[in-house]
Backbone as numpy.savetxt, mean C-alpha at the origin, in Angstrom:
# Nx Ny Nz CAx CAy CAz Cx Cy Cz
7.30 -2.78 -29.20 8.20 -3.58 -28.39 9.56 -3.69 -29.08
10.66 -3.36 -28.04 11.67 -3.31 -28.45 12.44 -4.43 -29.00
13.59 -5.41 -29.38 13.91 -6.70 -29.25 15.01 -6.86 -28.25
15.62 -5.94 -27.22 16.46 -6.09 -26.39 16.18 -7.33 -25.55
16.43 -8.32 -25.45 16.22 -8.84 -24.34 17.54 -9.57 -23.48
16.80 -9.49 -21.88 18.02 -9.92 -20.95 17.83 -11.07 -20.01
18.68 -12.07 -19.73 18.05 -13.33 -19.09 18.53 -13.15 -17.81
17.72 -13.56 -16.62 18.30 -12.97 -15.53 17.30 -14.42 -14.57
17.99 -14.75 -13.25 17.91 -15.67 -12.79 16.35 -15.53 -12.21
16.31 -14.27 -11.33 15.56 -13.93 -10.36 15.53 -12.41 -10.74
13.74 -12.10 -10.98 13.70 -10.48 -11.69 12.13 -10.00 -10.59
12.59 -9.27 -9.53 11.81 -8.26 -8.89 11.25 -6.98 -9.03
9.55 -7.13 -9.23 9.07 -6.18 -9.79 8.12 -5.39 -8.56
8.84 -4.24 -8.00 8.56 -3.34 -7.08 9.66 -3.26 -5.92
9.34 -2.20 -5.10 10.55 -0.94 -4.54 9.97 -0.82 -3.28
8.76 -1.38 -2.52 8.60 -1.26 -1.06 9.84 -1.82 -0.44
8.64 -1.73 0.65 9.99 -2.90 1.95 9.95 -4.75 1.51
8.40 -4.65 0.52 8.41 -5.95 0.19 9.70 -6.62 -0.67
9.64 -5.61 -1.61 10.38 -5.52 -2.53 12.05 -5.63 -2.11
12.29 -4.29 -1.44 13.87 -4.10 -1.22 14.16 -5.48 -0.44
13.63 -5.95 0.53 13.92 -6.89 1.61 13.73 -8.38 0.68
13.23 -8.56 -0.29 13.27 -9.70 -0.87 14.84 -9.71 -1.48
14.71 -8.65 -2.22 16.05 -8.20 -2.52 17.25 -8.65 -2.33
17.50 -8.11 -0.54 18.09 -8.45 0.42 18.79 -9.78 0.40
17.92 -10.74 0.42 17.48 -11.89 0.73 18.57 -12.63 -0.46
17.35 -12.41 -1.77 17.63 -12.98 -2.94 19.19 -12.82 -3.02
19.50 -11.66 -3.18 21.37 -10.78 -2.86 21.88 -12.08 -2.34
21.61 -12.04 -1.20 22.51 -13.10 -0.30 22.55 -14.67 -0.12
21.42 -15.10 -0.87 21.09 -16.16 -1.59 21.81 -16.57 -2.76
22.70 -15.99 -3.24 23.55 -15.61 -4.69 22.93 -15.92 -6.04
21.15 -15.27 -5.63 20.02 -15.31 -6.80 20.59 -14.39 -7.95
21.28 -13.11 -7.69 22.17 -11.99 -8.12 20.60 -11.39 -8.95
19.71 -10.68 -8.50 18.14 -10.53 -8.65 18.52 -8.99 -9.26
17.29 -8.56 -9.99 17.28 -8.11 -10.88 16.17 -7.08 -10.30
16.29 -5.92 -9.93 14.75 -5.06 -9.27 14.33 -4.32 -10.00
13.32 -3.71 -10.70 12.85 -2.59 -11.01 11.83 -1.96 -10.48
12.57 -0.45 -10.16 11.56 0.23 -9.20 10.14 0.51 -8.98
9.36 0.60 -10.23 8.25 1.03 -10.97 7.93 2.32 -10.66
6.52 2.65 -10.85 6.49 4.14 -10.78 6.68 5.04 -9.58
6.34 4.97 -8.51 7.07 5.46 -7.64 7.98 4.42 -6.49
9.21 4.77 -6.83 10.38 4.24 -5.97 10.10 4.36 -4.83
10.32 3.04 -3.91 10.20 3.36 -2.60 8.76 2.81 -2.13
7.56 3.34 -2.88 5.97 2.79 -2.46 5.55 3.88 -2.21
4.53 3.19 -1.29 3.94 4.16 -0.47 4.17 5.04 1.00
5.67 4.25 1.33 5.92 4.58 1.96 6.68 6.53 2.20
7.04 6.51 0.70 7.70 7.89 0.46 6.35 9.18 0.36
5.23 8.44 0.34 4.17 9.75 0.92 3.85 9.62 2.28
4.69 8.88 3.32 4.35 8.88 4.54 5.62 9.62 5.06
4.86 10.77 5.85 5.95 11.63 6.70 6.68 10.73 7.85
6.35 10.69 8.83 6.95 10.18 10.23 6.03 8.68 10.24
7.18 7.62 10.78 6.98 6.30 10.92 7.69 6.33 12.21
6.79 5.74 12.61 7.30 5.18 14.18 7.04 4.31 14.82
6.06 3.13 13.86 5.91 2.05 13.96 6.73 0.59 13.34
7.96 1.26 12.78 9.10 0.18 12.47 9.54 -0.42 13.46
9.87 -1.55 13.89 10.91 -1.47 14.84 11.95 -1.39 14.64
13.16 -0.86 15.34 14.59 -0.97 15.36 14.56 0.57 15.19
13.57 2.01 15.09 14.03 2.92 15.07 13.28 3.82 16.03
14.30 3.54 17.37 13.83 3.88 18.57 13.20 5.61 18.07
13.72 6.56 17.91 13.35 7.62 17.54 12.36 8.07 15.88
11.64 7.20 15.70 11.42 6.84 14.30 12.07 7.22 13.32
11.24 7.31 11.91 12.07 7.74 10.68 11.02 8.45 9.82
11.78 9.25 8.59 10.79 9.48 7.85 10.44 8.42 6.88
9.41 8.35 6.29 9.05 6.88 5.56 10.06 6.58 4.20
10.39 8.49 3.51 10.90 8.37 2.10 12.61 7.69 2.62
12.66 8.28 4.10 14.20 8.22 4.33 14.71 6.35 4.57
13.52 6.10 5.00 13.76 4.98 5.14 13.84 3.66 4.59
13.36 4.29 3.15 13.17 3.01 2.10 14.80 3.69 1.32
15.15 4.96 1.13 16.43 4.98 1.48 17.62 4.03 1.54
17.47 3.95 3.05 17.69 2.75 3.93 17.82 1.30 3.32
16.73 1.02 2.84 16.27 -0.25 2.31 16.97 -0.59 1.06
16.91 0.38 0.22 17.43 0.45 -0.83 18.96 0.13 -1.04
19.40 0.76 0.07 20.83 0.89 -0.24 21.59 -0.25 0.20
20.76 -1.24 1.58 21.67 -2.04 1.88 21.33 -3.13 1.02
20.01 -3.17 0.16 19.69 -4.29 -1.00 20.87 -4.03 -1.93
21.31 -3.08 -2.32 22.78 -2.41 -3.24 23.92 -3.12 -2.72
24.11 -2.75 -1.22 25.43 -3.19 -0.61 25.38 -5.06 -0.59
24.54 -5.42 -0.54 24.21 -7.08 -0.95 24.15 -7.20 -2.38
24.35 -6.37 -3.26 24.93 -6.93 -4.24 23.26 -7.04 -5.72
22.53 -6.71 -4.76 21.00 -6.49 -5.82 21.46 -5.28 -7.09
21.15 -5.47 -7.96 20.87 -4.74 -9.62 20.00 -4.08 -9.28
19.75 -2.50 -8.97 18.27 -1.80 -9.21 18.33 -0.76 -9.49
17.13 -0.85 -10.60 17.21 0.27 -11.57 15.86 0.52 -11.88
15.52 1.54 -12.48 14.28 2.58 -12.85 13.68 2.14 -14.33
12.20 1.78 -14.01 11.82 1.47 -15.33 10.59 0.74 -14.50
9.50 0.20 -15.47 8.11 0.12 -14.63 7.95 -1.48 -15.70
7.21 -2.59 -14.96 6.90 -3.34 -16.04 5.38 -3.36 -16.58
5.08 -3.23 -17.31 4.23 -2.98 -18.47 3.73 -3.94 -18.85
4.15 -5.13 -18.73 3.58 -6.21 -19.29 4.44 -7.62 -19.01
3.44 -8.74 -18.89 4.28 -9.90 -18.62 3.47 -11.07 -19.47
3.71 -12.42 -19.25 3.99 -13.30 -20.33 4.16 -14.38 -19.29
3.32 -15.09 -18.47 3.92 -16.10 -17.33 3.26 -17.57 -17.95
2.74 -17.22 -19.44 2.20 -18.74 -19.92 3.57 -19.72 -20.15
4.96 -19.23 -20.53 5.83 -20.37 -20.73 6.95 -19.34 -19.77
8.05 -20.79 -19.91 8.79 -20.43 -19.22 10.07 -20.18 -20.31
11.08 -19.47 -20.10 11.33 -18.71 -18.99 10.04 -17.48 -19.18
9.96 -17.09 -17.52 8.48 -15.66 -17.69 9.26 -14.77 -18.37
8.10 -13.98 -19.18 8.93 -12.84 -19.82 7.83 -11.50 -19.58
8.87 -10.83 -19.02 8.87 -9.21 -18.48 8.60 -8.32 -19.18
7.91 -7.35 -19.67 8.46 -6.05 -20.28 8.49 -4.78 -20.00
9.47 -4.21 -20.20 9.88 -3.24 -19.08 9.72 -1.58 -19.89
8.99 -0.71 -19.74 8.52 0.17 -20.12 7.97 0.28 -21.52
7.55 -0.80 -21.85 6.97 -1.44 -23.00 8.56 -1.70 -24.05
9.36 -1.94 -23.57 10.21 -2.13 -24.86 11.11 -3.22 -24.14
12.10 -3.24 -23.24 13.06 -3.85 -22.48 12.14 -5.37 -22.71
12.68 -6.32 -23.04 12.11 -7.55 -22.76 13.05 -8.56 -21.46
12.22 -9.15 -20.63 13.53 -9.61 -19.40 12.88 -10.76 -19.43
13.73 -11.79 -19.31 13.56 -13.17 -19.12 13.55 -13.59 -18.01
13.19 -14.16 -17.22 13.39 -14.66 -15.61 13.09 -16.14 -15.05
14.19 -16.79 -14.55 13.54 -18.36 -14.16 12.43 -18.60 -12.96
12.68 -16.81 -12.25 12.19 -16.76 -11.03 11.43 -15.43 -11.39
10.17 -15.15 -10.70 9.54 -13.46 -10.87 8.84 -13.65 -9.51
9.20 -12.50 -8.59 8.64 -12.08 -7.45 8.40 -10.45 -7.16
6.93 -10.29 -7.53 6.11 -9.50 -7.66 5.81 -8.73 -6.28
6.17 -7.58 -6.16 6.07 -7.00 -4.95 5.58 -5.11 -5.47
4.70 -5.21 -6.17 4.45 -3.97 -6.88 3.16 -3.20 -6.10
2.63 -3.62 -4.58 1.63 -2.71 -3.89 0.51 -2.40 -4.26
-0.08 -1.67 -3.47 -1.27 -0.86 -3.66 -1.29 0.45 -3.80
-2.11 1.18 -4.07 -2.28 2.59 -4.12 -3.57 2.96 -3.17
-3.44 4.15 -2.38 -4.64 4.05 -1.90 -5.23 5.15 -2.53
-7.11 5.15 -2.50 -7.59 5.74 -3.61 -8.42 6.86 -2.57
-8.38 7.87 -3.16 -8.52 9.55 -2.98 -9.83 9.65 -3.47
-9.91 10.62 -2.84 -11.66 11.34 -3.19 -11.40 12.47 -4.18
-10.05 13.02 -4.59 -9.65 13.80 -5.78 -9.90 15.60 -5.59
-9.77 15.33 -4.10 -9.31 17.19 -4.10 -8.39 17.52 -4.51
-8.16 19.02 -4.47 -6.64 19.37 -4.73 -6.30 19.74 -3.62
-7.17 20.12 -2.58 -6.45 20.71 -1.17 -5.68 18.97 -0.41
-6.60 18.03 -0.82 -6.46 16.67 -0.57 -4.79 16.13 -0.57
-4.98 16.46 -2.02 -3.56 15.95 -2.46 -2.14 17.12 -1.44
-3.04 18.57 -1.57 -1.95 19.73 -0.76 -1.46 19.46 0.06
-2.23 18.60 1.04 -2.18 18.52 2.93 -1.40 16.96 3.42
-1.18 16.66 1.68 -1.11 14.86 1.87 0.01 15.03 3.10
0.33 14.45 4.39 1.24 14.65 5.05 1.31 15.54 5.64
0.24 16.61 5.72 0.19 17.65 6.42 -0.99 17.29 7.23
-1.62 16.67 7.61 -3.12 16.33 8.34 -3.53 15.42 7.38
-3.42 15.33 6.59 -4.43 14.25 5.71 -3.73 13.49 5.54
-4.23 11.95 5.50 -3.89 10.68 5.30 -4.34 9.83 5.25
-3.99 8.47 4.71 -4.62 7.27 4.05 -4.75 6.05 4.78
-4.32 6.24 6.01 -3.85 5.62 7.43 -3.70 5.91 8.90
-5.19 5.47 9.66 -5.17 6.01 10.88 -4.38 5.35 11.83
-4.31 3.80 11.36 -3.01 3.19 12.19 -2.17 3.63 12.09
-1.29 4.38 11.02 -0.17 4.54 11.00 0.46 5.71 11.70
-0.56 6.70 11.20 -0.41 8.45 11.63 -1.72 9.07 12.93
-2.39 8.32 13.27 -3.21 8.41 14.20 -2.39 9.15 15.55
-1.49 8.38 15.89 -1.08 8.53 17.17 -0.45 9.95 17.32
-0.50 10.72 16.05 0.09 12.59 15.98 -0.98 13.01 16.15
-2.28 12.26 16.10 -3.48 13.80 16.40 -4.19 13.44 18.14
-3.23 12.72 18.98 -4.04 12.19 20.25 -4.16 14.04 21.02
-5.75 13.92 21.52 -6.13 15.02 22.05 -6.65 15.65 20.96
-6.79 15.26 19.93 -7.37 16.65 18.34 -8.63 15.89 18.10
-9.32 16.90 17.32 -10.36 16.18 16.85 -9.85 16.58 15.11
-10.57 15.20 14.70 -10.26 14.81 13.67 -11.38 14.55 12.64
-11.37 14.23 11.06 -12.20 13.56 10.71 -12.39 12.48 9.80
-12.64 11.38 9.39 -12.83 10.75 8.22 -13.47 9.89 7.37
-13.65 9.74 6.44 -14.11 9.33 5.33 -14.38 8.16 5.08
-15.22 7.45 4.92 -15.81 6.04 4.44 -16.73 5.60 4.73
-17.33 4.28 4.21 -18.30 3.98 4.64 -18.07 1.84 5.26
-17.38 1.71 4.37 -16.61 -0.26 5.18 -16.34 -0.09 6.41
-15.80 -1.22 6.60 -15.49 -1.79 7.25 -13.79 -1.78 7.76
-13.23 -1.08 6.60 -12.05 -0.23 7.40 -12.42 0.93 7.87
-12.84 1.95 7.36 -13.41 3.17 7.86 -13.95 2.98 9.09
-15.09 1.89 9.35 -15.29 1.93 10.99 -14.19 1.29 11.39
-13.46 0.67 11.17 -12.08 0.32 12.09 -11.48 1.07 12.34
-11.18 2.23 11.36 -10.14 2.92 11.62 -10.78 4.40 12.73
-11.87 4.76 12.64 -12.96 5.33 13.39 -12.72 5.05 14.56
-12.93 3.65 15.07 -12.91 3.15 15.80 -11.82 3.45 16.59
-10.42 3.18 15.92 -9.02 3.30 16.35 -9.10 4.78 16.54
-9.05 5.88 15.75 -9.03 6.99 16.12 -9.56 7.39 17.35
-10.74 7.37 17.93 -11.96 7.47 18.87 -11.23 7.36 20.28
-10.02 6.24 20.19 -9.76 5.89 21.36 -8.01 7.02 21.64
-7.90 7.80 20.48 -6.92 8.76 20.81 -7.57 10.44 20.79
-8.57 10.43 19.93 -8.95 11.73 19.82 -10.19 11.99 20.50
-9.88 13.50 20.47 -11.73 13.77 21.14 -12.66 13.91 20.79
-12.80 14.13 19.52 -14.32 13.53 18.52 -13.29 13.44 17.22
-14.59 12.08 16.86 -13.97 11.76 15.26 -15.34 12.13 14.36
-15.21 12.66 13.99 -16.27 13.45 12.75 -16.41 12.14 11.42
-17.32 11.60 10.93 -17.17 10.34 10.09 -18.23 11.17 9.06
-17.97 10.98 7.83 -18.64 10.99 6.84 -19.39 10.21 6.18
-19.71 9.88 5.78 -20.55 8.80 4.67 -21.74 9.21 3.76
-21.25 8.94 2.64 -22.03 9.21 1.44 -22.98 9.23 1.43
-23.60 7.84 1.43 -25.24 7.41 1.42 -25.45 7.75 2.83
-27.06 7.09 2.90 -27.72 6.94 4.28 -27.75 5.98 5.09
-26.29 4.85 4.50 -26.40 3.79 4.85 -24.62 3.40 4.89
-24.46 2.75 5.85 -22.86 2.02 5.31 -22.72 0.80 4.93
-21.53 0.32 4.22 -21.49 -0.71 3.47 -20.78 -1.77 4.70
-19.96 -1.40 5.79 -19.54 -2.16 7.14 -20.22 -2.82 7.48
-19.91 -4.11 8.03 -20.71 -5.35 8.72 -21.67 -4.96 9.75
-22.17 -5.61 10.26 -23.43 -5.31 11.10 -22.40 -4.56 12.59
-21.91 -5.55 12.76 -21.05 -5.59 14.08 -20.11 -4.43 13.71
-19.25 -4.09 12.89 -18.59 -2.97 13.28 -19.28 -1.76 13.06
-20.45 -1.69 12.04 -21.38 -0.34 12.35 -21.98 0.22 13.45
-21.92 -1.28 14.15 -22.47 -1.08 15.66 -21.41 -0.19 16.82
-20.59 -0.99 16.56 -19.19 -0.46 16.97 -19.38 1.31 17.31
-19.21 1.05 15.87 -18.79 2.82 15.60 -20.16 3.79 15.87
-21.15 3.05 16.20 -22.48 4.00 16.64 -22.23 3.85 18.14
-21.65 2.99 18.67 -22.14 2.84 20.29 -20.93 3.55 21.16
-20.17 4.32 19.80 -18.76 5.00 20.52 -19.08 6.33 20.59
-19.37 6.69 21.82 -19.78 8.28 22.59 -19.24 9.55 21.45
-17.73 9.56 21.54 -16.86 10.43 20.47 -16.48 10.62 18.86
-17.88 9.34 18.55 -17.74 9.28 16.89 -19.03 9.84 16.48
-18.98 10.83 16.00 -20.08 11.48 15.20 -20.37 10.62 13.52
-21.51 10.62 13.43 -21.94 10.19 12.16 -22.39 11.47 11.56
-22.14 11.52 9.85 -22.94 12.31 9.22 -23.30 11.61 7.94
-24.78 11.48 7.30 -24.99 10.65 6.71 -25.06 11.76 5.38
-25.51 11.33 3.96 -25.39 12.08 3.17 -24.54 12.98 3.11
-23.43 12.93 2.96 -22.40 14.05 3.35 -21.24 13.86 2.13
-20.67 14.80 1.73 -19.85 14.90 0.86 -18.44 15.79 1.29
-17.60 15.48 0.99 -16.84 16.74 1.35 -16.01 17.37 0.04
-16.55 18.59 0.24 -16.26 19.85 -0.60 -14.60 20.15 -0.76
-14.31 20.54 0.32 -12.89 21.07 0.66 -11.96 21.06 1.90
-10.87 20.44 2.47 -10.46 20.66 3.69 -9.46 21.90 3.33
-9.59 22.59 4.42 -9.10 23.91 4.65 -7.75 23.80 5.57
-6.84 24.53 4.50 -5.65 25.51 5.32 -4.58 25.69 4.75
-3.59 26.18 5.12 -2.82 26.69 4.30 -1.63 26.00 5.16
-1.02 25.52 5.51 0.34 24.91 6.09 -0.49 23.30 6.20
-1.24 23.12 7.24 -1.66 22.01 7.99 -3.04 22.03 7.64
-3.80 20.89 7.88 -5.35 21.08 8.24 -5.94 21.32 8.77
-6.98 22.68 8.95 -7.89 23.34 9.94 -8.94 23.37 10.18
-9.59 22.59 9.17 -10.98 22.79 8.98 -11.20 22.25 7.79
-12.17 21.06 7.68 -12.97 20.99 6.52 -14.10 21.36 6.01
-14.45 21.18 5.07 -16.12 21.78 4.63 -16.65 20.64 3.82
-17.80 20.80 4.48 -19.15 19.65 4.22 -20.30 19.91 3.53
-21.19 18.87 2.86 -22.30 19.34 2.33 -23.10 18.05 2.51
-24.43 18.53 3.17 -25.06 17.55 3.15 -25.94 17.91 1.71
-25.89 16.32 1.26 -26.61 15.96 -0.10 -27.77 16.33 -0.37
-28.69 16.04 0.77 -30.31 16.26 0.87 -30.83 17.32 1.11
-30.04 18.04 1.79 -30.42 19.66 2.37 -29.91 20.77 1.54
-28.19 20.07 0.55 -27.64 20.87 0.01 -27.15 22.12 0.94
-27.08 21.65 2.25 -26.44 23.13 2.92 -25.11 22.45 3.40
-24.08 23.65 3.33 -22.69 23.64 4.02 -22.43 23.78 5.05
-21.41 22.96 5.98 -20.60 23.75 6.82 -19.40 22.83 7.02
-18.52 24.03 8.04 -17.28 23.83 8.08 -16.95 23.54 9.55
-16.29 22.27 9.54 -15.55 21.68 10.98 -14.36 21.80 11.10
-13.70 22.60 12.39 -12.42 23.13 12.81 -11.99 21.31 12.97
-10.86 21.01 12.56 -10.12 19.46 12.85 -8.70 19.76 12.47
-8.13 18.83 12.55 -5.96 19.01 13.09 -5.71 18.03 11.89
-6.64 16.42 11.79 -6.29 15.55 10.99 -7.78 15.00 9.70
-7.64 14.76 8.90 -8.15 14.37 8.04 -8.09 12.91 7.58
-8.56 11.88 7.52 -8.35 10.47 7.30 -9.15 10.05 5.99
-8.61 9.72 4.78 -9.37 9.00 4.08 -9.51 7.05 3.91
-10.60 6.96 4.00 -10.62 5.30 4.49 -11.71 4.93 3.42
-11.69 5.30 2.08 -12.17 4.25 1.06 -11.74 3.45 0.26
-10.69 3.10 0.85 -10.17 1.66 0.35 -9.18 1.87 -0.44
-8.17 0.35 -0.71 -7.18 0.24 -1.51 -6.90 -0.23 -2.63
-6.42 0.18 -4.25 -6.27 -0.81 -5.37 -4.94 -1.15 -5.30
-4.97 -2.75 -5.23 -3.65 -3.58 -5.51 -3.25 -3.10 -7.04
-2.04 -2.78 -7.12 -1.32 -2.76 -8.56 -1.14 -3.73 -9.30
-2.35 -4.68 -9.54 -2.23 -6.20 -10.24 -2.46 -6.13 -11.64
-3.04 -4.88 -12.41 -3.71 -5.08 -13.41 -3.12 -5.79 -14.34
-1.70 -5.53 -14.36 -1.04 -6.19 -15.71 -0.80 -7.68 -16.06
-1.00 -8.27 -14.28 -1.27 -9.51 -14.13 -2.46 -10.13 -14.91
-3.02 -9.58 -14.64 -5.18 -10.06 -14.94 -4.81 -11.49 -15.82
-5.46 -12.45 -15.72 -5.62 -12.99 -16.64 -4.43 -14.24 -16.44
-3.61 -13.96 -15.72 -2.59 -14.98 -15.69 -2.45 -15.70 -14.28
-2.48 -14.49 -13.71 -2.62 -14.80 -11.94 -3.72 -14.73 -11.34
-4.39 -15.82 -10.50 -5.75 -15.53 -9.74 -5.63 -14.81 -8.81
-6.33 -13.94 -8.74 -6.79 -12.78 -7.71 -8.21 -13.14 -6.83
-8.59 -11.86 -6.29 -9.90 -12.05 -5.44 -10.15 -11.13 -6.20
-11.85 -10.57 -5.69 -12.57 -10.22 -6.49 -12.15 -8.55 -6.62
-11.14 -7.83 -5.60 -10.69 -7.03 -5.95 -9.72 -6.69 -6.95
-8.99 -7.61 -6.87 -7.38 -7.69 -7.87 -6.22 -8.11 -7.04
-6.51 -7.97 -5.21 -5.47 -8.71 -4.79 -4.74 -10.17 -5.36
-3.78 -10.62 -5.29 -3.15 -11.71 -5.78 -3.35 -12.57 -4.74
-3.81 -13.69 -5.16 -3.78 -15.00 -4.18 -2.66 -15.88 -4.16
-2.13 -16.04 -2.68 -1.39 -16.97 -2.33 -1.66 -17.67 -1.75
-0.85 -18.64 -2.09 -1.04 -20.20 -0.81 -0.52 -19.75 0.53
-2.06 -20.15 1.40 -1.56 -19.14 2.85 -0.40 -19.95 3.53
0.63 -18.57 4.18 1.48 -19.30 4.95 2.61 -19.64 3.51
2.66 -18.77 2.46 3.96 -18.89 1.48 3.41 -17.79 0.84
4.52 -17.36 -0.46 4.14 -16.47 -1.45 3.85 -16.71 -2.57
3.35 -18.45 -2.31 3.06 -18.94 -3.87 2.14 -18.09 -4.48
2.24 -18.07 -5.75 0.89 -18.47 -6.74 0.59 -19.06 -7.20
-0.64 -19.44 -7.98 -0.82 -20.30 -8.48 -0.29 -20.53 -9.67
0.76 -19.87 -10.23 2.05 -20.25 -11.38 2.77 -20.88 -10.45
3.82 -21.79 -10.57 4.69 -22.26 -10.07 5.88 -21.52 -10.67
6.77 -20.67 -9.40 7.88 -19.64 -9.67 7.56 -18.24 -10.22
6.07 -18.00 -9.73 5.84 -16.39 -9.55 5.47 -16.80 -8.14
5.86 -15.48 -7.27 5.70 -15.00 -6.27 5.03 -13.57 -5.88
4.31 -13.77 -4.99 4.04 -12.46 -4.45 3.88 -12.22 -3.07
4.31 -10.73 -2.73 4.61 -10.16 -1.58 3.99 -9.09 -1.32
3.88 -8.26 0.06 4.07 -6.98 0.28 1.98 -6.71 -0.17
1.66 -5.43 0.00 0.25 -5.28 -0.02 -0.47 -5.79 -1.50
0.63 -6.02 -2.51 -0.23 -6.89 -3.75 -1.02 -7.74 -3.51
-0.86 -8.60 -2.59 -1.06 -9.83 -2.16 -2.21 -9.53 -0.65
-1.98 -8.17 0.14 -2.13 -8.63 1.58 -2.88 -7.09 1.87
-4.49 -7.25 1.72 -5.24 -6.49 2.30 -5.97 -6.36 3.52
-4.72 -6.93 4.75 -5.36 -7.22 5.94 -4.67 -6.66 6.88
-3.57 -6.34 6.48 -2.44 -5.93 7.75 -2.02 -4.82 6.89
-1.35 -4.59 5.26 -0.97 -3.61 4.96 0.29 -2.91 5.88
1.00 -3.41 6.70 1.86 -2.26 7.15 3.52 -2.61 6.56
4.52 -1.59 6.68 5.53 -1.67 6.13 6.47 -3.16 7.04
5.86 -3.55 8.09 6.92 -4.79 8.47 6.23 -6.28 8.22
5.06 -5.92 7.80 4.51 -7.21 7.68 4.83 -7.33 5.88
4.85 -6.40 5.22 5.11 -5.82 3.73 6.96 -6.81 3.73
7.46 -6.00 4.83 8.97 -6.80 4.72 9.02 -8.04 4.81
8.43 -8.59 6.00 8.50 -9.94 6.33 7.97 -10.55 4.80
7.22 -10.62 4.46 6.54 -11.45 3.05 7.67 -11.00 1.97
8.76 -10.06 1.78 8.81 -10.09 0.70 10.24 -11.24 1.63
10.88 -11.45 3.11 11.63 -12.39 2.84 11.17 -13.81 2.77
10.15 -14.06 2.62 9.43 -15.31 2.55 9.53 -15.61 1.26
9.24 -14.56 0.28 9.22 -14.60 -1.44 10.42 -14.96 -1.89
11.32 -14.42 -1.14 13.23 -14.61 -1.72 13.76 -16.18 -1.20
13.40 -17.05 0.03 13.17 -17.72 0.64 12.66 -18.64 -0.62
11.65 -18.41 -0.60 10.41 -19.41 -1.74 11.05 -19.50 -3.15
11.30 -18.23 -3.97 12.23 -18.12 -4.81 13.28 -19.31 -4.72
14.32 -18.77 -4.09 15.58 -19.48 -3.74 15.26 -21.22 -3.99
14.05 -21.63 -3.28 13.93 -23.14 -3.09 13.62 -23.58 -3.92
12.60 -22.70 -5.18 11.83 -23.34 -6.66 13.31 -23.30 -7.25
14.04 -22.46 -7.40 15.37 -22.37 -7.92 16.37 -23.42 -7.67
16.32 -23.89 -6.60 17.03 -25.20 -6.24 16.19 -25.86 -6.95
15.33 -26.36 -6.78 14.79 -27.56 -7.34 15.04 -27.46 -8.39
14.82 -26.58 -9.83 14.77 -26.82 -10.67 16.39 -26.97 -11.60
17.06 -26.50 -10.35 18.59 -27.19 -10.59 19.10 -25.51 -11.48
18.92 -24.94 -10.69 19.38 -23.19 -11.03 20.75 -23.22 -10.26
């Protein structure tokens, strides 16, 4: 650890829409906030090709272009943001203290945490090839490009049959995988997804490889028990085993759920520190999308702003 350190009113750690839009906020609040991008700038949104579920962009956008967007008018309001990941924090006294690629030390009267999720892969390499080419981590989001295709995907919860579910009602068969012989989804949405004509189940099933060379054409399967292969012609690929919140560095300071999401006081971005905040999918494994991601991070800048009054900032 380095001994640089910098005192800063209000210090934002992450680069979504949670993030930039708190930003925003904080900017114009005359918090004069402090952002660092972390490891990938932007979120998750910059591995999403076409968005067209924002509003305000009648013709949509691309996702990287649009945090872009985000970025720049958090700049033109007057936000500090710069590149560097935090590594470690310190929220037992005050002022919280930051550290920023293990050396930068940052002081903050205010910390609003908007650092996301990652969603977690089954670890192909064709997987990672197609990311945006047919394959994806989101049938709400990218669903509505494969209406008329058949498709397939992955899981065994209670998002997976949701998202099954959602698919089913655009495509003409949804091909579902699942590991075991059993799913881990509630009674009621397993039901769901069995009593839907166009959702195929395959139980014991693994997948080997999705196939193609531009787009996705076909995946390949193996059932576990039989050990035999085959290969299904499909347009889209969906993986639906779930999401890790980027909390780890928190552990221990901030209460979470039993995943690592961050708990807030519902209906704010408290935590249970008084003057940490959190926003954006750290916090919110229920909606996950980029405007509900925005809205919370202006609630955080909002919330910010008011602990900051009080404490006579």
């Amino acid at each position: 650890m380095g001994n640089e350190i910098e005192k800063v009113s209000c210090l934002i750690i992450g680069s979504g829409p949670a993030g930039y839009t708190a930003a925003i906020y904080a900017s114009r609040a005359n918090l004069h906030p402090v952002l660092y991008q972390g490891i990938q700038p932007g979120g998750q949104l910059t591995i999403t090709t076409e968005v067209e579920n924002y509003p305000g962009y009648p013709e949509g956008v691309q996702g990287p272009e649009m945090m872009v967007d985000f970025e720049k008018q958090a700049k033109r309001m007057g936000a500090d943001i710069r590149y560097g990941m935090a590594t470690k924090v310190d929220f037992h006294s005050r002022p919280f203290k930051v550290w920023i690629d293990e050396e930068k030390e940052m002081h903050a009267d205010a910390v609003i945490i908007a650092t996301g999720a990652s969603a977690k892969w089954l670890g192909l390499e064709s997987e990672q090839r197609l990311n945006g080419f047919g394959v994806s981590a989101c049938a709400v989001c990218d669903g509505f490009f494969f209406r008329g295709k058949e498709v397939a995907i992955v899981g065994a919860g209670d998002t997976a049959a949701e998202e099954a579910h959602y698919l089913s009602k655009l495509c003409t068969t949804v091909h579902m995988f699942i590991r075991r012989d059993q799913m881990r989804a509630s009674k009621i949405m397993q039901d769901r997804v069995k009593n839907t004509p166009n959702i195929k189940m395959y139980w014991n099933t693994e997948t080997e490889e999705i196939l193609g060379d531009k787009k996705v054409e076909a995946v390949r399967i193996k059932d576990t028990v039989t050990q035999q292969s085959q290969e299904i012609p499909i347009s889209g690929f969906f993986v639906a085993i779930g999401h890790q919140p980027n909390s780890d560095i928190f552990k221990g300071q901030l209460d979470m759920d039993e995943t690592g999401y961050i708990k807030t006081i519902p209906g704010t971005s408290k935590t249970n520190i008084e003057g940490v905040f959190a926003c954006g999918d750290v916090q919110d494994k229920n909606y996950r999308q980029a405007v509900t991601a925005a809205g919370s991070g202006c609630m955080a800048a909002i919330d910010a702003e008011r602990f900051l009054a009080a404490q006579g900032h």
